[in-house]
Legacy VTK file of the C-alpha trace (Angstrom):
# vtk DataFile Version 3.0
C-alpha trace
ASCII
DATASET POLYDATA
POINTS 90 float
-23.824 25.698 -3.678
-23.997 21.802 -2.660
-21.276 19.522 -3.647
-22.086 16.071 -4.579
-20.677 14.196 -1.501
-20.939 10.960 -3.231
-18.452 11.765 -6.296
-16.142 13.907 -3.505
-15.966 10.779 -1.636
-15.655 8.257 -4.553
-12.257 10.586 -5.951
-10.637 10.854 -2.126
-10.681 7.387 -1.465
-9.470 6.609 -4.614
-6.658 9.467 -4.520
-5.690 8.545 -0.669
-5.414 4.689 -1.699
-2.992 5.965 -4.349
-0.474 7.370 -1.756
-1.793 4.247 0.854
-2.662 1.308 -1.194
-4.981 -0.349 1.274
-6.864 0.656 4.173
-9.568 -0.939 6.721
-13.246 -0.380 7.004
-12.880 0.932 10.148
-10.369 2.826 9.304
-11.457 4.522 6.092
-14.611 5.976 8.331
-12.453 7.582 10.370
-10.286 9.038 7.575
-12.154 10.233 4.733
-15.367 10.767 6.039
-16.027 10.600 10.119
-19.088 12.930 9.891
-20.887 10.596 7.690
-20.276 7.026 7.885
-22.714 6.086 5.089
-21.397 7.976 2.467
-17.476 6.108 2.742
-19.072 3.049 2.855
-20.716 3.689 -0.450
-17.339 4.106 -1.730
-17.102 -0.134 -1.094
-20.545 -0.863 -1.966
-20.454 0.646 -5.138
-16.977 0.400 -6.459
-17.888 -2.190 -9.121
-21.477 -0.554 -9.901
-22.002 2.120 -12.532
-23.333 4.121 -9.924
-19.671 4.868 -8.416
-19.080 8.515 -9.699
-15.788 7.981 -10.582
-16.092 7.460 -14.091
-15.304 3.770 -15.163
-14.532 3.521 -11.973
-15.509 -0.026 -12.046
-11.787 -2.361 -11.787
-9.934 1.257 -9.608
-10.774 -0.233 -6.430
-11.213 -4.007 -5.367
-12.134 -5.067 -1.595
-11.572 -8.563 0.440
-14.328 -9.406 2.122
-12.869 -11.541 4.632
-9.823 -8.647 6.035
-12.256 -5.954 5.495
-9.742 -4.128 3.412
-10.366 -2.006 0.591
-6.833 -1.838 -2.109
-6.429 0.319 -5.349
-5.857 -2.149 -8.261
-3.392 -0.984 -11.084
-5.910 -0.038 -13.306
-6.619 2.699 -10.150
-2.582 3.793 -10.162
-2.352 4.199 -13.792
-5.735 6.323 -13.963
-4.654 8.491 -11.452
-0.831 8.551 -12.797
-2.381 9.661 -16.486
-4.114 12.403 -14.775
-1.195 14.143 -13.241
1.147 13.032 -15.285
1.860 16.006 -16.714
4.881 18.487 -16.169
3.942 22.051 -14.523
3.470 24.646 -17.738
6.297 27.450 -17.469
LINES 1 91
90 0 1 2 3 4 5 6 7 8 9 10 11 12 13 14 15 16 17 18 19 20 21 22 23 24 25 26 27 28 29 30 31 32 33 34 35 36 37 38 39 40 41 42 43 44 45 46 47 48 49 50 51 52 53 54 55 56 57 58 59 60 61 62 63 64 65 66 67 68 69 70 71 72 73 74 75 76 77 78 79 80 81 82 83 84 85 86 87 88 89
């Protein structure tokens, strides 16, 4: 069975950016995905389209254009701090 790269990528980038806060274009293609350029970069391309596959995804991730740098916002921290928020269940 096939993953769906797209959504695997969307959720690392926005779970490494959590522990990272910002990285470089260059960079993130040699990090997260440096098999298959095309599919990080989608990651930036789409991070304020409703095609990202994280859902409302749109506001988690914000880029500057000029620095090349992509940055989780803190509406990207507190979605990922909700989700594991939780305590381990005895």
């Amino acid at each position: 069975m096939a993953i769906n790269e797209n959504a695997f990528l969307d959720e690392l980038a926005l779970h490494y950016l959590y522990k990272a806060e910002s990285i470089s274009t260059d960079r993130i293609e040699k990090v997260l995905s440096p098999n298959d350029k095309q599919l990080v970069n989608n990651v930036i391309c789409n991070r304020k389209n409703l095609t990202s596959y994280v859902n409302n995804n749109i506001g988690y991730l914000a880029y500057d254009e000029d620095k090349k740098i992509l940055s989780i916002t803190a509406k990207g921290k507190k979605c990922i701090e909700d989700r594991y928020s939780e305590k381990r269940k005895s």
